[in-house]
C-alpha positions, 0 to 999 in steps of 0.5 A: 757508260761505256763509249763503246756502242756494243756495251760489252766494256761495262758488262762483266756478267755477259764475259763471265757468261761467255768465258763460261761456254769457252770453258765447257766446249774446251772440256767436252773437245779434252774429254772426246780427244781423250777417248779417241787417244786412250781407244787407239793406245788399247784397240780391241781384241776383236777374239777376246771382244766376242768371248766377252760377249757370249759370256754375256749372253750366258746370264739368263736375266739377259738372255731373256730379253736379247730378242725380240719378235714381230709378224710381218708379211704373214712372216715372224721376223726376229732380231736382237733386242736394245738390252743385247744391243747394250751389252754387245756394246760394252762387251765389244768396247771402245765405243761410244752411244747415246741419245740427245734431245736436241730441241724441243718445240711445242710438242714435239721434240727433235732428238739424235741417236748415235753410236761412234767406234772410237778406233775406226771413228766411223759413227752411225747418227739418226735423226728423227722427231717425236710428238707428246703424244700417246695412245688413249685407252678411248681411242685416239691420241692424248697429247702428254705434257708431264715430263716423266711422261714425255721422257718415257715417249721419246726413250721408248722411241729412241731405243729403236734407233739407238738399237739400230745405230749400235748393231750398225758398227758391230760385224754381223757374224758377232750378233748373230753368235750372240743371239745364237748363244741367247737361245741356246742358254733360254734353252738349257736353263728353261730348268723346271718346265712345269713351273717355267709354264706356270709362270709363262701363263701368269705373265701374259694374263697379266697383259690380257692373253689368257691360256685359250688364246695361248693354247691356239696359237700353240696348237696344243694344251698349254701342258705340253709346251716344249722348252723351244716353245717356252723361248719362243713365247717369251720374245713374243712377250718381249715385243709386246712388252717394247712396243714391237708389236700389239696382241693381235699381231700374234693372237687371233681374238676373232672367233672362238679357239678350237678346243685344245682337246681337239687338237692334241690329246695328252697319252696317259703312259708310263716310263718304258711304254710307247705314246698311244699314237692319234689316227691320221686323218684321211685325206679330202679328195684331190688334196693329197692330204695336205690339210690343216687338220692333218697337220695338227693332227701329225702334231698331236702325235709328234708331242705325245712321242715328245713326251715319252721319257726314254725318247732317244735325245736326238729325236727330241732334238728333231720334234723342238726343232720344228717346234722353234720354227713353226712347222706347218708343212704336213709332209715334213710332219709326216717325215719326221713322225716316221723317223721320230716312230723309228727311232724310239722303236729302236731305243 
């Protein structure tokens, strides 16, 4: 026995176990030192960061998932999603994210979201909790305790702030070009529009939403979807998919659909001939026409000149344009009908 009333003298196990913590917060200060040195000898080139990043957003598997979208305030709010995050990350360089479990109480578990521009070395941090716990096919909450399950909790919840942490120390500008190019790439490679909605159809079956309650919120048959449509569906997708929003946030489930016949009907023309356009509907007294029906009605007939094969490109460009924006104002309708009726009188 050692004379030495803190025992430490006869007790090797506990130097070797302290020398063991000295040795691995030696390592990680090395290994953060070393990336702070190596970001400030090779800064970035913020002109050749961002060519990286809309390079990126050239890749269709990416583009796919780089927005997200959710109602809020009888308003779609829209935004880049954690996979764009990510690679807006890598693209832009020198930074470092992540996300750690700190502690873990019962069931609940306290995590940190990061991310650290290793050049300026600013760094966003956020805090927050996370119960085992997930929503229950009967209702209610159902404490988890698997730990497959509760990682895919607490990454599902840490994604969002990780997200946010990330977008925190990139310019804006730069996001907005990159969801900008996502667009723009979903777009031209929606490639063979039949088969695009096919699938779009099987997709969302697959998460309950059959072709009726697609073909209300489009307002028209669900083969006469436009390209913009097409994209704008599938971040309608990706938000219920990531948990940013529930099928009834973007689908009413309430009350029978309107038959799509009865919003839109689909001219049987050939190359050359003109869209038989649908009769404008007369207005109610005293509303000037600004009806709801009327404006379906304008829609019907916009997506039938849409249709027509030797529309000139720039009134195409005008119907998918209001198209990605929801247009619902029926004197907008009406304007853009004439200048779309204008147009391919002139072709």
């Amino acid at each position: 026995m050692s004379d030495n009333p803190y025992g430490y003298a006869d007790e090797p196990g506990e130097i070797v176990k302290a020398g063991s913590v000295q040795v691995e917060e030696s390592r990680a200060v090395a290994e953060v030192k070393a990336q702070v040195v190596m970001a400030r000898r090779f800064p970035r080139d913020p002109v050749l960061a961002t060519d990286r990043i809309l390079a990126e957003c050239d890749r269709v598997t990416l583009a796919e998932k780089a927005v997200y979208s959710y109602p809020r305030g009888g308003t779609q709010v829209s935004g880049p999603s954690i996979r764009l995050a990510e690679a807006i990350s890598r693209a832009w360089g020198n930074l470092a994210a992540g996300v750690v479990e700190v502690e873990r109480v019962g069931a609940e578990s306290s995590m940190l979201a990061y991310a650290w521009d290793l050049e300026t070395n600013t760094m966003i941090r956020k805090e927050f909790k996370v119960k085992h716990v997930r929503d229950s096919k009967k209702g209610g909450k159902q404490e988890v305790s698997d730990e497959r399950d509760i990682y895919e909790i607490t990454a599902n919840q840490a994604a969002r702030r990780l997200r946010a942490c990330i977008l925190s120390l990139i310019p804006g500008d730069v996001v907005e070009a990159a969801v900008n190019r996502c667009e723009k790439t979903l777009t031209a490679n929606v490639g063979d529009l039949p088969a695009a909605i096919t699938k779009m159809v099987k997709v969302f079956e697959g998460i309950g939403v059959g072709k009726a309650l697609l073909e209300k919120r489009l307002r028209h048959r669900v083969e006469a979807t436009q390209s913009a449509e097409i994209v704008q569906l599938r971040n309608v997708y990706n938000s219920i998919r990531d948990g940013m929003g529930t099928i009834q946030d973007y689908f009413e489930l309430d009350g029978p659909a309107k038959a799509p016949e009865d919003v839109v009907q689909q001219a049987k023309k050939g190359p050359g001939r003109p869209p038989k356009a649908s009769p404008e509907p007369a207005p109610a007294e005293g509303t000037l026409g600004l009806t709801t029906d009327g404006a379906e009605q304008l829609w019907g007939t916009l997506l039938e000149y849409g249709n027509a094969p030797d529309l000139p490109k720039a009134a195409k460009a005008d119907i998918e344009a209001a198209i990605a924006r929801n247009e619902g104002d029926p004197i907008i309708l009406r304007n853009l009908l004439n200048k779309v009726k204008a147009a391919y009188e002139k072709k």
